[in-house]
BAFI-3210 file (N, C-alpha, C; in Angstrom, 3 decimals, decimal comma, padded with zeros to 6 digits):
// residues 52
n [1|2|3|4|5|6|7|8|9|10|11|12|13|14|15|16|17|18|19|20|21|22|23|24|25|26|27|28|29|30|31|32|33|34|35|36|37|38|39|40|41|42|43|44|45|46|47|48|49|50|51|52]
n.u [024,970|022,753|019,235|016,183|015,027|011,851|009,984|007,935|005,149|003,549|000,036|000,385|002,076|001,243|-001,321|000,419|001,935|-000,209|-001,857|000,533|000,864|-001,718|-001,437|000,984|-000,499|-002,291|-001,493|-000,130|-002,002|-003,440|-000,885|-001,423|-003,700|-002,752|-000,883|-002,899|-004,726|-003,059|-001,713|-003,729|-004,712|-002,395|-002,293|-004,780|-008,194|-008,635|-007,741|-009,242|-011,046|-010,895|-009,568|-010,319]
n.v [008,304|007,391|005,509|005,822|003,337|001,569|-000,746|-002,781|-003,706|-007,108|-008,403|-009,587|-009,443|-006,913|-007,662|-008,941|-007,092|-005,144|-006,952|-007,128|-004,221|-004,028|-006,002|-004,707|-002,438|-003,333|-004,484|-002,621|-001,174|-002,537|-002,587|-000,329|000,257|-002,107|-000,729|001,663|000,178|-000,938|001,432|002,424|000,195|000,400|003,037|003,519|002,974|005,541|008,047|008,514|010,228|012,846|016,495|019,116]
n.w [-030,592|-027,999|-029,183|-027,326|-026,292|-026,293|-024,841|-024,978|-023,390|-022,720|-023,135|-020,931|-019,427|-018,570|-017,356|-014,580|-013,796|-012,834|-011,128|-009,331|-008,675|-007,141|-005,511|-003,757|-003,147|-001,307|000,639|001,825|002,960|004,536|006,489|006,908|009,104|010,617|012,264|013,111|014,906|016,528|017,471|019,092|020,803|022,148|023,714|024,526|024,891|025,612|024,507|022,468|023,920|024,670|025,320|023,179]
ca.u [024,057|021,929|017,987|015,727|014,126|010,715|009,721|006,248|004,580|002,366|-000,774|000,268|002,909|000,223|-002,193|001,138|002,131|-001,579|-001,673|001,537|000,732|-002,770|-000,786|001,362|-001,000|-003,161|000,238|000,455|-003,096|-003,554|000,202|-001,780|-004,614|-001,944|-000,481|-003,400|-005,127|-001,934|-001,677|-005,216|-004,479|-001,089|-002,662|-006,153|-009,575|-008,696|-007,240|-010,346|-012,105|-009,519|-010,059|-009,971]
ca.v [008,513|005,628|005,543|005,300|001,972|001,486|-002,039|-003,252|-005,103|-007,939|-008,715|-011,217|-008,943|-005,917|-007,980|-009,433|-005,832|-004,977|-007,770|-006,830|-003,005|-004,502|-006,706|-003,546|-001,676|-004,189|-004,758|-001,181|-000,443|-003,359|-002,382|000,920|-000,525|-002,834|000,554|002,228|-000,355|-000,702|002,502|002,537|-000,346|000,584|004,335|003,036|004,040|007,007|008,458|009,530|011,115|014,123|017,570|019,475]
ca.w [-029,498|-027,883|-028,865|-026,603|-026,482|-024,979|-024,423|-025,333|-022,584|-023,587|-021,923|-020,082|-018,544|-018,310|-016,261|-013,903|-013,108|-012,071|-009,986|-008,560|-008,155|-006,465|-003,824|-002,768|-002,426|-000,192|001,966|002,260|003,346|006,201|007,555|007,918|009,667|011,856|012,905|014,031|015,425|017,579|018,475|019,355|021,829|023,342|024,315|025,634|024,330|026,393|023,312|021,686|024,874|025,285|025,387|021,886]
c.u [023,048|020,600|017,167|014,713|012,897|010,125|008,409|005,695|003,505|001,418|-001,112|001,253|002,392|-000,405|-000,956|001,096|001,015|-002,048|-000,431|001,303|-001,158|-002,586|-000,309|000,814|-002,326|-002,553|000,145|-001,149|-003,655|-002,111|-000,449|-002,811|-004,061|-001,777|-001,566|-004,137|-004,239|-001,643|-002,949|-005,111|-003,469|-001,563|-004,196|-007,168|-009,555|-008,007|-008,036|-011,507|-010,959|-010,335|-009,490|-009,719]
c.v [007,369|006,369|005,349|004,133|001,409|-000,094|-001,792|-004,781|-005,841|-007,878|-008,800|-010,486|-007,668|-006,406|-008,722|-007,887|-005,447|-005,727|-007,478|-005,120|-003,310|-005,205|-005,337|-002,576|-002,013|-004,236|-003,089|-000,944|-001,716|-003,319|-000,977|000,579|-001,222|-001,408|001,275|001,731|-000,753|000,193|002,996|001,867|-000,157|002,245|004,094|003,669|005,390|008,220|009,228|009,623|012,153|015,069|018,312|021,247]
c.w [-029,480|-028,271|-027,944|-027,107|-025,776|-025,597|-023,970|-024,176|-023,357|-022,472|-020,596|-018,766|-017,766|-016,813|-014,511|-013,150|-012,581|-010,963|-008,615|-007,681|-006,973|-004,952|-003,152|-002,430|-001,301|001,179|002,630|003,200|004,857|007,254|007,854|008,992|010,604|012,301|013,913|014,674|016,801|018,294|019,283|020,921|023,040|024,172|025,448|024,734|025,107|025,022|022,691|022,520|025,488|024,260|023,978|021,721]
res [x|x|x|x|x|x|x|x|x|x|x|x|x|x|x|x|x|x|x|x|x|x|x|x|x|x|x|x|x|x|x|x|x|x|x|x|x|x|x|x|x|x|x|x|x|x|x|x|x|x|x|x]
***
């Protein structure tokens, strides 16, 4: 039966992945921001003066 083998990040590979999990979640949070800023425009400021 295999062991499991867990693999020791270094540093160097610590601070890469943080950087990396930092970009996608930058990417992710201004494609939300494109989105509703888009849908903002393609509907009209009439959008948020409707009846509730």
């Amino acid at each position: 039966m295999i062991e499991n083998e867990l693999v020791t990040l270094t540093d160097k590979q610590k601070k890469a992945r943080r950087s990396r999990s930092i970009a996608i979640g930058l990417g992710l949070a201004v494609l939300v921001v494109v989105f509703y800023v888009s849908t903002i425009i393609k509907f009209g400021p009439a959008i948020l003066d409707r009846a509730l």
